[in-house]
C-alpha positions in Angstrom: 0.0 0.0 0.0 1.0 3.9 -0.5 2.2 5.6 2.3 -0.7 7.7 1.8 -3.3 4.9 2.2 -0.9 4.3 5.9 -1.2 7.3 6.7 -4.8 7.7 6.5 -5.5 4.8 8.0 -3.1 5.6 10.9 -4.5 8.9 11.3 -8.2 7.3 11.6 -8.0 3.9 12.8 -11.8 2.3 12.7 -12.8 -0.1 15.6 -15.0 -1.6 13.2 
């Protein structure tokens, strides 16, 4: 994945 992708995802991590 893009670092951009991680970073979103890090930034927002979903409890789902």
């Amino acid at each position: 994945m893009d670092e951009e992708i991680i970073q979103g995802v890090m930034d927002v991590p979903t409890d789902d």
